[in-house]
C-alpha positions as CSV (number, residue, x, y, z in Angstrom):
1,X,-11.2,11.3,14.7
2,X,-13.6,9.3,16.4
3,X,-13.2,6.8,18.7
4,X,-13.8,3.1,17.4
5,X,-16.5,1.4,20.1
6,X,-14.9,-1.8,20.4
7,X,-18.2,-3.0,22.1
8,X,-18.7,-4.6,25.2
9,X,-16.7,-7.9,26.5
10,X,-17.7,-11.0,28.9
11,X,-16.5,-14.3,29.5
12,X,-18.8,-17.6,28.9
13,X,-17.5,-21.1,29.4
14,X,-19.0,-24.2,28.4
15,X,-17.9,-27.7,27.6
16,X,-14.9,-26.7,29.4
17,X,-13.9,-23.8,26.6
18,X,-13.6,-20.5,27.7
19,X,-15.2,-18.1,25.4
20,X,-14.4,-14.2,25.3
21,X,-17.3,-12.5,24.2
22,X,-17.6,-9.2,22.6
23,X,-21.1,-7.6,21.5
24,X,-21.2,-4.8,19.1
25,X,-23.0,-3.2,16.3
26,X,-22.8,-6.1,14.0
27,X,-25.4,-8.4,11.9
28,X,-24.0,-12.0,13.0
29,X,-22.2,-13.8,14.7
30,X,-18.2,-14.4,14.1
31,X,-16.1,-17.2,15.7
32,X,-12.3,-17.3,15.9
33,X,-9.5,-19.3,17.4
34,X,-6.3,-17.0,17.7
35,X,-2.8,-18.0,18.0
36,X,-0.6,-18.0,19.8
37,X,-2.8,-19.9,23.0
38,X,-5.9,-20.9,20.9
39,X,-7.9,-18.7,22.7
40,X,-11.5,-18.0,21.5
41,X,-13.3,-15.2,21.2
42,X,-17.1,-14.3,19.8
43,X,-18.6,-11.3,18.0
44,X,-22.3,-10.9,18.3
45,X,-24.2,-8.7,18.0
46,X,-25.1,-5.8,21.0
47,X,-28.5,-8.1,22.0
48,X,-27.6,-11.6,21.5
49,X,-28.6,-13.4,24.4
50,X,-25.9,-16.1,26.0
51,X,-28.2,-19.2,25.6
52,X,-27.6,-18.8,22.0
53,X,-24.3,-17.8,21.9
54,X,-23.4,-21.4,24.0
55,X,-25.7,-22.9,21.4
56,X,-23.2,-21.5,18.3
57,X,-20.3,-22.6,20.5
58,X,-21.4,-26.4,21.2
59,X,-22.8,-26.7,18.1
60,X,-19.0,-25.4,16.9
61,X,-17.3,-27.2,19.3
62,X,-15.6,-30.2,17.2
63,X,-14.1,-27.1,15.1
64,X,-12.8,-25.2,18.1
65,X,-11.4,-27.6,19.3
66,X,-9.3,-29.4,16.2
67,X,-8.2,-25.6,15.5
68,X,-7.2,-25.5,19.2
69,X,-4.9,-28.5,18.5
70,X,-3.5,-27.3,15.3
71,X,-2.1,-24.4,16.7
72,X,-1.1,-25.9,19.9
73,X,1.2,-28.1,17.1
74,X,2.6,-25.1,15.5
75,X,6.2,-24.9,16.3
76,X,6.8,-21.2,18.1
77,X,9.2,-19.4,16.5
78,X,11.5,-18.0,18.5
79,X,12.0,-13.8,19.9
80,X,14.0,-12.2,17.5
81,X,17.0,-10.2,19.0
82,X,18.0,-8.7,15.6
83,X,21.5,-9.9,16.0
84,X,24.3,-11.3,13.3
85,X,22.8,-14.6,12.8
86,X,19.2,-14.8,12.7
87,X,17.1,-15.4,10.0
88,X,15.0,-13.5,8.8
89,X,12.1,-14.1,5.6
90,X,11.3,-12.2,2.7
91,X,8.6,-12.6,0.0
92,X,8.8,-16.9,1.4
93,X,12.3,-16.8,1.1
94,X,14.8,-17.2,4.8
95,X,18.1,-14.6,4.5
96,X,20.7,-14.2,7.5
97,X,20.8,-11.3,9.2
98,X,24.0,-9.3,9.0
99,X,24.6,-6.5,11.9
100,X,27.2,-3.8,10.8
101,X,27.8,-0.7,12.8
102,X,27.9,2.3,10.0
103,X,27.2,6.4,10.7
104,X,23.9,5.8,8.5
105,X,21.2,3.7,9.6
106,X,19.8,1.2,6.6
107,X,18.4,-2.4,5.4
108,X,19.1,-4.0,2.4
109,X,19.6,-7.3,0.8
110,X,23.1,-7.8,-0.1
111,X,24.8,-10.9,-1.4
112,X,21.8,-13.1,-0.4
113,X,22.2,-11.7,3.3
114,X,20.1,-9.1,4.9
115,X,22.7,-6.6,5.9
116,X,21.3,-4.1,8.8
117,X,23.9,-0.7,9.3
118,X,22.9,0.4,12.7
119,X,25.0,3.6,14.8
120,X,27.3,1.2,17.1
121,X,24.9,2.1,20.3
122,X,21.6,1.2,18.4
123,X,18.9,-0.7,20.9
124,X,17.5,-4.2,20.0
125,X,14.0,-1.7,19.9
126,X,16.0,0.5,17.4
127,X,17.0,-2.4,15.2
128,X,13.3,-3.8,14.8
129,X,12.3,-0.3,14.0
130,X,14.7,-0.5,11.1
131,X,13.5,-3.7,10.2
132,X,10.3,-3.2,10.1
133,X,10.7,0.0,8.4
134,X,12.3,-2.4,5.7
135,X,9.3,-4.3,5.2
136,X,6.9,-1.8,5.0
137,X,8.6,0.2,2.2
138,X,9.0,-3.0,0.4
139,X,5.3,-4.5,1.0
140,X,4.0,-0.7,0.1
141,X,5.5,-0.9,-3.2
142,X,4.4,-4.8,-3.8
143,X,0.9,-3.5,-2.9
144,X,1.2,-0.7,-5.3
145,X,2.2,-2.9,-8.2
146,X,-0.2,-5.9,-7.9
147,X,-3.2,-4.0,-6.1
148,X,-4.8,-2.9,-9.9
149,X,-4.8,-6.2,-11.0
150,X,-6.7,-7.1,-8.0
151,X,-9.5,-4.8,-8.3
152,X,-9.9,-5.6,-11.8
153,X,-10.7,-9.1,-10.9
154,X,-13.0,-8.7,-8.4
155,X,-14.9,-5.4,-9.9
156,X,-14.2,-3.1,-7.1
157,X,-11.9,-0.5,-5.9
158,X,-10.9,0.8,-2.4
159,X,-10.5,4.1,-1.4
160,X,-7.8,3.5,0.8
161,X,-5.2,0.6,2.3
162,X,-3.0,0.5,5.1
163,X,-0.3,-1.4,6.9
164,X,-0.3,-2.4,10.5
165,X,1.1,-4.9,12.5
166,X,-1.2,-7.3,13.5
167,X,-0.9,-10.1,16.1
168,X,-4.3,-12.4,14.9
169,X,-5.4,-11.3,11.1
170,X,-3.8,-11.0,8.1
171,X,-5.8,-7.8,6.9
172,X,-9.1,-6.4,7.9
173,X,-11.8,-4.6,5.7
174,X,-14.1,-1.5,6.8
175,X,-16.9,-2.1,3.7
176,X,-19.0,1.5,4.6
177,X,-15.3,3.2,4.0
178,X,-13.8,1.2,1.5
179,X,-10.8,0.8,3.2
180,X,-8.6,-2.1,3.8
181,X,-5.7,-2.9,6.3
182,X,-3.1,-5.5,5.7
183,X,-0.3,-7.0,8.2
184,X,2.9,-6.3,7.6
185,X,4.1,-9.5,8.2
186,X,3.1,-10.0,4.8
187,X,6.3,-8.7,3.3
188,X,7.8,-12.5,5.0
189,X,5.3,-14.6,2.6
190,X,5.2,-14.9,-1.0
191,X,3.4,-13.2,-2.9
192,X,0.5,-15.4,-4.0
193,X,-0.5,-15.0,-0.1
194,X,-0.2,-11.2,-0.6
195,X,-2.3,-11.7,-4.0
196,X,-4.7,-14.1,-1.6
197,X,-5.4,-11.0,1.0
198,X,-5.8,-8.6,-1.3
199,X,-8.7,-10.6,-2.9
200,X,-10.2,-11.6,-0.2
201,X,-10.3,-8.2,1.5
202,X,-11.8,-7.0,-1.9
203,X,-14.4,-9.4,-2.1
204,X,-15.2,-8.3,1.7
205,X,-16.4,-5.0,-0.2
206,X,-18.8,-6.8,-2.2
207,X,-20.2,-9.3,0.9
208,X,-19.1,-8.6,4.4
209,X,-19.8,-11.6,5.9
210,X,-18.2,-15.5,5.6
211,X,-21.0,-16.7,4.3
212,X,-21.9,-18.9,1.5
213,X,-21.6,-16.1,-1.0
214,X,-18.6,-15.1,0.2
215,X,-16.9,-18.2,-0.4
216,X,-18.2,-18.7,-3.7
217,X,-17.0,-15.4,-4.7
218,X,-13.3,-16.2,-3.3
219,X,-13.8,-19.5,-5.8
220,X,-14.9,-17.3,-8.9
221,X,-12.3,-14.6,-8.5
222,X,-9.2,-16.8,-7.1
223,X,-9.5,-20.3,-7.8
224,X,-7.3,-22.6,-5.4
225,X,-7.3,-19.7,-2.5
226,X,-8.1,-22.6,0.1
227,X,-4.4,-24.0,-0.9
228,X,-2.7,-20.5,-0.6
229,X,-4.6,-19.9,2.8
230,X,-3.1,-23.2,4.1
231,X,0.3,-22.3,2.7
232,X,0.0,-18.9,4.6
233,X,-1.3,-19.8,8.0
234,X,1.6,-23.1,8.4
């Protein structure tokens, strides 16, 4: 397997934001603000010099900086523990958690509860693992059943898909492969948002970049996407 070149990364301030910088083998630039401390961060490409990457950021910085404030107003939710109690959500939906000590180690939803059967010395570590194995082999099979129906919209097909946690993207696209990676936190949404990733990651295989195209892709193949993003990211 080779070993992804995740580029090289500086740090550029100006109009008092702090910018992380990465340059690597891309076309253009891409700006993000990422949760959970509004951080930003640049992609350019390897050559770009910094007087144009502060010129992108000022001339970006009204943006920054009201997505800077809408996450700093995003309530935090809280650590799990994984303890009787907690809530946890499923397909937009919130269901207590339920911690019985059985022999066999399972997840299920039960009598509107999520009831976890964990070995009476199981680890908080051990009881997200069980967890999160829950959501995986239920978003795998969602996948399975509604990806078809997404490729057929948008005219494409991938080669592969994959789950991962992710801490900043809901899924991620490798166009030369054809494969797609979506976070497994999407198993706590409802579906339309899973339906939303799916088409914009396809439509990613068709034009790599946010561009103009892009989004008027997004608007031919999944009409009202901007309300489903909104519902997704709050």
């Amino acid at each position: 397997m080779k070993r992804k070149n995740r580029g090289t990364v500086s740090i550029l301030k100006t109009d008092g934001i702090s910018i992380t910088v990465v340059r690597k083998a891309v076309k253009n630039m891409y700006l993000r603000v990422l949760p959970p401390d509004g951080r930003v961060q640049i992609t350019a490409p390897k050559y770009t010099d910094e007087e144009r990457i502060l010129r992108f950021v000022s001339a970006k910085r009204d943006w920054i900086w009201k997505h800077q404030r809408l996450i700093a107003e995003r309530p935090q939710r809280p650590e799990r523990r994984y303890v009787t109690g907690e809530k946890l959500a499923l397909w937009g939906t919130e269901y207590l958690l339920e911690v019985r000590e059985a022999k066999r180690s399972d997840c299920v939803l039960q009598d509107r509860k999520v009831v976890l059967y964990v070995k009476p010395d199981a680890s908080e570590e051990k009881r997200r693992e069980l967890v999160e194995r829950w959501y995986r082999r239920l978003l795998s099979e969602r996948i399975e059943a509604i990806l078809p129906s997404c490729e057929k919209r948008v005219g494409v097909r991938v080669r592969e898909w994959r789950i991962r946690r992710m801490k900043t993207r809901w899924g991620t696209c490798n166009p030369s492969a054809s494969r797609i990676w979506l976070n497994l936190s999407l198993a706590e949404k409802p579906e339309e948002c899973l339906v939303y990733v799916l088409v914009h990651e396809l439509a990613h295989l068709l034009e790599p970049s946010h561009n103009k195209r892009f989004y008027a892709l997004m608007d031919r193949f999944y009409p009202g996407w901007k309300e489903v993003r909104k519902r997704l990211n709050s």
